[in-house]
C-alpha positions as CSV (number, residue, x, y, z in Angstrom):
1,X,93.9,-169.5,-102.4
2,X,92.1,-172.5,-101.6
3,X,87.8,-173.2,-103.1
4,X,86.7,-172.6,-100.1
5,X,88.2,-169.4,-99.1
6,X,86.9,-168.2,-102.4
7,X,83.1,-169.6,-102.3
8,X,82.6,-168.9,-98.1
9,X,82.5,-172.9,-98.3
10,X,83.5,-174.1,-94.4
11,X,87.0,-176.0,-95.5
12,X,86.8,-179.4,-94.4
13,X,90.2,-179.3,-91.9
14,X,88.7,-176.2,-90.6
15,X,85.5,-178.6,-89.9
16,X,87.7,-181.6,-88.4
17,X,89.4,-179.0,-86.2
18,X,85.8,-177.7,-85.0
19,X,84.6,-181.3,-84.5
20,X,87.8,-181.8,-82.1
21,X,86.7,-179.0,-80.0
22,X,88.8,-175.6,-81.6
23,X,87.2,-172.8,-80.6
24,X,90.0,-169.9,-81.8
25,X,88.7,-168.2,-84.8
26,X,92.0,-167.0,-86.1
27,X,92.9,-170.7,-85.8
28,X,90.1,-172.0,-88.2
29,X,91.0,-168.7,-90.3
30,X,94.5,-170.0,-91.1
31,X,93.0,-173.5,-91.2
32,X,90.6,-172.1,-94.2
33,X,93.5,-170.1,-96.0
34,X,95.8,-172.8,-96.4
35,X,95.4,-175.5,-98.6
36,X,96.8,-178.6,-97.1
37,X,97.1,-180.4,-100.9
38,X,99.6,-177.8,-101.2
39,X,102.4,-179.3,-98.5
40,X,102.2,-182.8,-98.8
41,X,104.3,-185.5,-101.3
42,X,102.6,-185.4,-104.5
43,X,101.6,-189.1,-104.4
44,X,99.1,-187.9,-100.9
45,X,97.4,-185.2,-101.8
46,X,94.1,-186.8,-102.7
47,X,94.0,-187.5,-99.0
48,X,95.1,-183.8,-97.8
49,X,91.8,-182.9,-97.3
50,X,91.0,-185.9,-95.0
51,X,91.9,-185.4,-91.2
52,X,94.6,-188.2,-90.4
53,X,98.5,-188.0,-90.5
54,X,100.6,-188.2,-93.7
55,X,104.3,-189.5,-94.0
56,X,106.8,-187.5,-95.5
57,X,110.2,-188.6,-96.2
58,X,112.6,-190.0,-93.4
59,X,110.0,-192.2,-91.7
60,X,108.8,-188.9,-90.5
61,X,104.7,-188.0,-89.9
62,X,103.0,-185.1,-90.7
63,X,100.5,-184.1,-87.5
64,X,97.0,-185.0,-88.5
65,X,95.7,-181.3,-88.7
66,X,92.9,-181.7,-85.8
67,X,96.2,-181.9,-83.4
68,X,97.9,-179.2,-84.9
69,X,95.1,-177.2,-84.4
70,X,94.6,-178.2,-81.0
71,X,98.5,-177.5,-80.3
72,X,98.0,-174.0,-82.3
73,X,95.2,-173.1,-80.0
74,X,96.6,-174.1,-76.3
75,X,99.8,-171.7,-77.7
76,X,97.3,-168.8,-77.4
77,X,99.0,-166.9,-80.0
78,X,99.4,-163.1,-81.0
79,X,100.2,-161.0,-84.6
80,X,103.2,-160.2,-82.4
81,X,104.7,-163.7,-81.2
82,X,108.2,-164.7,-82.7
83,X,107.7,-168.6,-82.4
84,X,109.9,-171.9,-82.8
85,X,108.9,-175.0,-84.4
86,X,110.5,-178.2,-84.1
87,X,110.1,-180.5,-87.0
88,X,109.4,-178.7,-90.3
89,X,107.8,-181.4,-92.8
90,X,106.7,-180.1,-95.9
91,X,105.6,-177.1,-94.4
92,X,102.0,-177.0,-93.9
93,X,102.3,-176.3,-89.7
94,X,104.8,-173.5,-90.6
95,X,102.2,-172.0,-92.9
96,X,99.7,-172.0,-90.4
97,X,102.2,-170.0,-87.7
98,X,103.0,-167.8,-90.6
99,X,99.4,-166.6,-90.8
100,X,98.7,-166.3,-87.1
101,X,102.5,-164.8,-85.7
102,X,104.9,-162.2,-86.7
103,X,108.0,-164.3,-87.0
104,X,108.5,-168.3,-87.0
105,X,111.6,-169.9,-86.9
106,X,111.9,-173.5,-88.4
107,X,113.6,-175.9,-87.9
108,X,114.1,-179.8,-89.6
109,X,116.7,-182.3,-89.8
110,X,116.9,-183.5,-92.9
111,X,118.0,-181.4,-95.9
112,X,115.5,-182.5,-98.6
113,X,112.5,-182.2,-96.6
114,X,113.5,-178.4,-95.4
115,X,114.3,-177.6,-99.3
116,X,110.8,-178.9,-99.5
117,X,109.4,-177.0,-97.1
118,X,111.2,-173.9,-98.1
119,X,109.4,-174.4,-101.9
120,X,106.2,-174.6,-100.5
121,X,106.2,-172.0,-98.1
122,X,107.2,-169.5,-101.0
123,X,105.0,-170.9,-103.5
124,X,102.6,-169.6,-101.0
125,X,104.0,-166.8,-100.4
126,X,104.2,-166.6,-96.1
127,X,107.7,-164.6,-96.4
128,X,107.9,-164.5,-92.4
129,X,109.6,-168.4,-92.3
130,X,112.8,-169.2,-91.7
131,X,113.3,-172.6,-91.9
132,X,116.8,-174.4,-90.8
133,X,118.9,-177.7,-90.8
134,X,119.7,-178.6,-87.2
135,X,118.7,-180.5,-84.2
136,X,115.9,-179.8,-83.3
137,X,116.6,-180.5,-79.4
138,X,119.1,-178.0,-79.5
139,X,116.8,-175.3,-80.6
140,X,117.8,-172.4,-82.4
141,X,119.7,-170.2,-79.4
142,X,120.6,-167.2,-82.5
143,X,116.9,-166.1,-82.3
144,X,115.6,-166.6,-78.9
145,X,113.8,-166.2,-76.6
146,X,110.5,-167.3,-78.0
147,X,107.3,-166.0,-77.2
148,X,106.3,-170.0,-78.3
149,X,107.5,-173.4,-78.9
150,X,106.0,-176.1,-80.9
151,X,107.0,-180.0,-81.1
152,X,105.6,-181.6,-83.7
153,X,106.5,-184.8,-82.0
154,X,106.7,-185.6,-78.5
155,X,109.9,-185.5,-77.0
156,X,110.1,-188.7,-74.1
157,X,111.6,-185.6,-71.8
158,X,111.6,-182.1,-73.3
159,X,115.2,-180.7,-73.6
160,X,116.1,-178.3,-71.2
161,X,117.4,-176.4,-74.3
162,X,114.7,-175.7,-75.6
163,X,113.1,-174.1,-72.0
164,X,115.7,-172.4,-71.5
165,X,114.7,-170.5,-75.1
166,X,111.3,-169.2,-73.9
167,X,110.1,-166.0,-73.2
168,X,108.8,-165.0,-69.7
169,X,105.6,-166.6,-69.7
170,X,105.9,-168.7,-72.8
171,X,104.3,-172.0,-73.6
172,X,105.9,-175.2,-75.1
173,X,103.3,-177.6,-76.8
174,X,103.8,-181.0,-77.8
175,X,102.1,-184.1,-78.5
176,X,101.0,-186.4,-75.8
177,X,100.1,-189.7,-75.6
178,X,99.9,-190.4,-79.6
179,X,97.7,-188.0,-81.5
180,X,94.1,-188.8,-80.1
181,X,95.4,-188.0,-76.9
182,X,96.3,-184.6,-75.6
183,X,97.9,-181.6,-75.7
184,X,101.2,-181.1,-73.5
185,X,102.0,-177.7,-72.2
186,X,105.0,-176.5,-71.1
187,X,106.6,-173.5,-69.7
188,X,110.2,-173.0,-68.0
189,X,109.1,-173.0,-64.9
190,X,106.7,-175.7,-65.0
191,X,104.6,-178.8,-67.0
192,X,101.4,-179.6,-67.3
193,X,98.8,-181.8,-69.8
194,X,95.4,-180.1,-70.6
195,X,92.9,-182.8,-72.5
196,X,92.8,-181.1,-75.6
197,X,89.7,-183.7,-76.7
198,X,89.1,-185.1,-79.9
C-alpha cells in the first residue's frame, strides 16, 4: 500500500489527475491505492510519481497518468464492467481497471513486457487480470462483448474488430491528438471527441 494511502496524504497522481479536471472519486481512489513506482522499469521509478509518460521496452510509452485518468473517467465505469485493454505495459493501467471493474482482459504484444506486467499485477495482488500475447487490433473475441474498451494508444482508424466486441451501449476510449489533447470516445454505432482538458 502506497504512504499516502496510509497517512490520508492526497497522492500526488491523484493531485495531477484533479489538476486535469477528474472529477470521479472512485477514479482518484484507485489513483491513491496504486503506487505507480511499483509498474515502471527499475531505472524510472524516481520519476513515477511525476505526471509525464514513461518508456517501457519496445519503443513503447506508458500513458502519462493525468490521460489515463481522463480515459478511465469518460469510460464511466461500474464494479460490474468486464473491460478490454489494448496495450498492457508494465501494468499500472491494468491495476487501475482491476480496482474499479469486475473483470479486465489484457492484452500486449510483446512477451517480456506482458511477463512483466503479469509480475506486477500479482505482486499487488489485483487477481481479476488476465493479461494476453496478441494483436491488439484483433481484440480478444474469446471473452467479449465488453462492457468497455480502452486503447492506450490511438489507433489512426479504430478496428472494426474491436467495435464489433462491445457491449450494447459500450464506450471505446482512446487517445487523441497526443496526450495533452483529448479524449476519443467511441461506441459501435457511432464516434465522437469530448475535450477531456488538461
Amino acid at each position: 500500500m502506497p504512504e499516502e494511502a496510509r497517512t490520508g496524504r492526497v497522492a500526488p497522481l491523484a493531485r495531477a489527475a484533479e489538476a486535469a479536471g477528474v472529477r470521479d472519486a472512485r477514479v482518484l481512489a484507485a489513483l491513491q491505492a496504486v503506487s505507480r513506482a511499483g509498474f515502471v522499469p527499475l531505472e524510472h521509478r524516481p520519476r513515477a510519481d511525476l505526471d509525464e509518460p514513461i518508456p517501457v521496452p519496445g519503443e513503447q510509452t506508458a500513458n502519462r497518468p493525468s490521460l489515463t485518468a481522463r480515459m478511465l473517467e469518460v469510460l464511466e465505469l461500474d464494479a460490474h464492467h468486464r473491460v478490454l485493454e489494448i496495450g498492457s505495459g508494465f501494468g499500472f493501467q491494468t491495476a487501475l481497471l482491476g480496482l474499479l471493474t469486475n473483470e479486465v482482459w489484457s492484452i500486449e504484444r510483446r512477451i517480456d513486457v506482458a511477463r512483466a506486467a503479469r509480475a506486477n499485477l500479482s505482486a499487488h495482488r489485483i487477481r481479476n487480470v488476465h493479461v494476453v500475447v496478441a494483436d491488439g487490433a484483433e481484440g480478444w473475441r474469446e471473452a467479449a462483448p465488453f462492457d468497455a474498451i480502452i486503447v492506450s494508444t490511438e489507433f489512426g482508424e479504430v478496428p472494426p474488430a474491436l467495435l464489433a466486441q462491445l457491449a450494447r451501449e459500450g464506450r471505446l476510449v482512446q487517445p487523441s491528438g497526443g496526450a495533452d489533447a483529448s479524449v476519443a470516445v467511441f461506441t459501435s454505432a457511432k464516434a465522437s471527441t469530448e475535450d477531456a482538458g488538461d
